[in-house]
C-alpha positions as CSV (number, residue, x, y, z in Angstrom):
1,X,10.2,-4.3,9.4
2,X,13.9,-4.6,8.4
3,X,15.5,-1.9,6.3
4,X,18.1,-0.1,4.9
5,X,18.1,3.7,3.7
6,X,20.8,5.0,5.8
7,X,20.8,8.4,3.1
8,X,16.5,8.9,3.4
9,X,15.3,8.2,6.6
10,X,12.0,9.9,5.7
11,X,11.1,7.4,3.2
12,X,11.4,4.8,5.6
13,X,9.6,6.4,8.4
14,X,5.9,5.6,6.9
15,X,7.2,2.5,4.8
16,X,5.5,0.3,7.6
17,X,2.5,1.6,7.7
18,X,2.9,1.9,4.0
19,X,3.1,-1.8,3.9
20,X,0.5,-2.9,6.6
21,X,-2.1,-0.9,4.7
22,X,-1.7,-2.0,1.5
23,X,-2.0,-5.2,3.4
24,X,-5.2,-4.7,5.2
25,X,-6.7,-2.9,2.3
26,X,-6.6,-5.5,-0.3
27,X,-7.1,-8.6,2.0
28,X,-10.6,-6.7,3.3
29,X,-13.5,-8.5,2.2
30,X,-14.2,-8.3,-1.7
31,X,-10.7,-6.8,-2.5
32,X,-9.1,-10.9,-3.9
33,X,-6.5,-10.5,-1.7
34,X,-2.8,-11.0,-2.7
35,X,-1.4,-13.0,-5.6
36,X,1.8,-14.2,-6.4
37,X,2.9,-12.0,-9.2
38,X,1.2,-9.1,-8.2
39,X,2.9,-5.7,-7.2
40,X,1.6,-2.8,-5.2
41,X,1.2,0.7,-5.6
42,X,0.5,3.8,-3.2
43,X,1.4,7.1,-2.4
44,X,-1.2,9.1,-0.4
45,X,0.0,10.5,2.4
46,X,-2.9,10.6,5.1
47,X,-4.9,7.3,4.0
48,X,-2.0,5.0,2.5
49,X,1.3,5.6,4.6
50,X,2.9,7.7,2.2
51,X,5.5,10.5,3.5
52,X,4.2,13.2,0.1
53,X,3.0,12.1,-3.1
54,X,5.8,12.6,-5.0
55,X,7.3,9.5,-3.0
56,X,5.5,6.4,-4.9
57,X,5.8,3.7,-2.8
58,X,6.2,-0.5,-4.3
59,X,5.5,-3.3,-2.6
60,X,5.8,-6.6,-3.9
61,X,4.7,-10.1,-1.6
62,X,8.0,-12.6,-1.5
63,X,5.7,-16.1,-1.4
64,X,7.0,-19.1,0.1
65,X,5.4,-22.3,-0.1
66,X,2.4,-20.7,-1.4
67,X,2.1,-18.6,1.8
68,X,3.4,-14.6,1.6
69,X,6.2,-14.7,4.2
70,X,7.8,-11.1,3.5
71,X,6.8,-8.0,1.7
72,X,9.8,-6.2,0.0
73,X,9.5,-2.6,-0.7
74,X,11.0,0.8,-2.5
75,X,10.0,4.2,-2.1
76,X,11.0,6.2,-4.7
77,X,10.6,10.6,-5.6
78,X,9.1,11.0,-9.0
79,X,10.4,14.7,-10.2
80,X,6.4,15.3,-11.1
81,X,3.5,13.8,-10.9
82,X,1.0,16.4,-12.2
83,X,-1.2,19.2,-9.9
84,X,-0.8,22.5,-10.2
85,X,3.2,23.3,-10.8
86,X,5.9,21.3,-11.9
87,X,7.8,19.3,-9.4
88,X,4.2,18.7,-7.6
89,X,5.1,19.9,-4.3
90,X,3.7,23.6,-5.0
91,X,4.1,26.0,-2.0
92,X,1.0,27.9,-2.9
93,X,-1.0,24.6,-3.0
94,X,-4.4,24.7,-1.1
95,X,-5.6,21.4,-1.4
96,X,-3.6,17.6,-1.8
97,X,-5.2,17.7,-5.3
98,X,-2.8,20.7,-6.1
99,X,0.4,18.5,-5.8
100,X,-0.4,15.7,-7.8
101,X,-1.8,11.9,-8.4
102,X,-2.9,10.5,-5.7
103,X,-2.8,6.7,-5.4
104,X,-4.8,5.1,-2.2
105,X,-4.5,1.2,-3.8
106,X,-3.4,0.1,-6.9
107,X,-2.1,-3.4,-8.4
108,X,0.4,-2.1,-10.4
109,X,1.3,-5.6,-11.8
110,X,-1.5,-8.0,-11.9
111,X,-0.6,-11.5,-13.0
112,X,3.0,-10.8,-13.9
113,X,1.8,-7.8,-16.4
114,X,2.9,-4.3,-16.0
115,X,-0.5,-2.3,-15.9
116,X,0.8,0.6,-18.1
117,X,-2.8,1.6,-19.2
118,X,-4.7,1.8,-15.7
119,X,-1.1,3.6,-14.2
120,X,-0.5,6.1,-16.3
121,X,-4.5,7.0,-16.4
122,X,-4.0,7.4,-12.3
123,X,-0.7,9.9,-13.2
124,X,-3.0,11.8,-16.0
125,X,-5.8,11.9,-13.6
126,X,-5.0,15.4,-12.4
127,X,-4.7,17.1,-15.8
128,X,-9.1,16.3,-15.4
129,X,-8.9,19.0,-12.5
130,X,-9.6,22.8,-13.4
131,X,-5.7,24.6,-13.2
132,X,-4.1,21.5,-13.0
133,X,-2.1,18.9,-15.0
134,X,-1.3,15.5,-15.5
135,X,2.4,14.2,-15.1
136,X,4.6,16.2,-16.7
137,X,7.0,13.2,-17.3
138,X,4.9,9.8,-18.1
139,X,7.7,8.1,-19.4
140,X,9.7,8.9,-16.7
141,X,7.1,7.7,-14.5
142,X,6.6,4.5,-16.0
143,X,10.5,3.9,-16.1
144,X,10.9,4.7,-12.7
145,X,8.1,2.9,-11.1
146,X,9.4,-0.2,-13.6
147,X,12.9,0.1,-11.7
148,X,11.7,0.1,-8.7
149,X,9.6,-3.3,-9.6
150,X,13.0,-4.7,-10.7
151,X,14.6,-3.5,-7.0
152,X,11.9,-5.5,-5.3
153,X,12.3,-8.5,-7.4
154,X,16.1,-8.3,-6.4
155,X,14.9,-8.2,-2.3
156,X,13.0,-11.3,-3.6
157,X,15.6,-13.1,-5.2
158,X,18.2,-12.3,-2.2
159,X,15.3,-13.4,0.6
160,X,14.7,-16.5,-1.6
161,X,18.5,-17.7,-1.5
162,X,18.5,-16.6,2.2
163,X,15.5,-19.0,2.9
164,X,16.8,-21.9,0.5
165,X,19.9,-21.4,2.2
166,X,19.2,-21.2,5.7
167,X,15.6,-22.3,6.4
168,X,12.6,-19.8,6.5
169,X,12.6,-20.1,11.1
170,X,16.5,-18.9,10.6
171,X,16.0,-15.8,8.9
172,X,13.0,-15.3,10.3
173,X,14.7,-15.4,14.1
174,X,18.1,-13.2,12.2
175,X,15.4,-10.4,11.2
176,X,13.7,-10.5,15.2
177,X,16.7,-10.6,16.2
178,X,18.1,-6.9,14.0
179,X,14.6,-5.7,14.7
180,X,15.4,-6.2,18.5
181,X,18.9,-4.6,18.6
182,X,17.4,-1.6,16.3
């Protein structure tokens, strides 16, 4: 993995492993794998890499010759995502159901469309739990999570020019090579 979030080190500490099981999950056996013009979606901290589930993670494939050659990614805090207090990070929570949505594996854009519908029924989904709610804030959801799309598409756009530029065994070799000296 290379990164940058000098100000957060906490939302990269799990990104990998973010990453590599988004990965494994949807490239197991009946999942369709990864398409260009999909974007990923996860937050759940013991099965999906995420740090707590206020910090959505999206990661996006950057495609190459019809072959995924990097993932970029953005972790972002939503300020609520439903359970049983605003701000979902209750300190009288007894259960991960208390804080909020909980998202294991989602496709958050499938063939270059924004899933709006099946997203924002995953950040209600709490509000069907006795004492809890859905999201406080769905549009502030949905514009976040949109943003952080639009970062990833940037990393893509950057990488791209990087490749075009240099050749994909170049910045392949630059990115062993900051890994190494990390």
């Amino acid at each position: 993995m290379v990164a940058n979030a000098p100000h957060i080190p906490v939302h990269l500490g799990a990104m990998q492993a973010a990453v590599k099981f988004q990965v494994d999950y949807w490239n197991a056996e009946g999942r369709g794998g990864i398409k260009e013009g999909e974007v990923l979606v996860s937050n759940h901290p013991q099965l999906a890499g995420g740090s707590h589930l206020p910090d959505i993670t999206v990661i996006t494939p950057v495609f190459h010759s019809g072959q995924i050659i990097f993932f970029t990614a953005s972790r972002g805090h939503h300020a609520d995502i439903g359970g049983i207090a605003p701000g979902s990070m209750p300190p009288h929570s007894t259960s991960l159901e208390d804080e909020g949505a909980m998202i294991v594996a989602f496709k958050l854009v499938k063939d270059g469309k924004f899933q709006e519908e099946g997203i924002a029924e995953i950040l209600e989904a709490p509000g069907k739990l006795e004492g809890n709610s859905g999201t406080r804030n769905l549009r502030d959801n949905l514009s976040d999570l949109r943003a952080q799309v639009a970062a990833n598409n940037s990393g893509i756009k950057l990488l791209q020019q990087l490749v075009n530029e240099y050749g994909l065994s170049t910045v392949e070799a630059y990115m062993h090579f900051i890994q190494k000296n990390a």
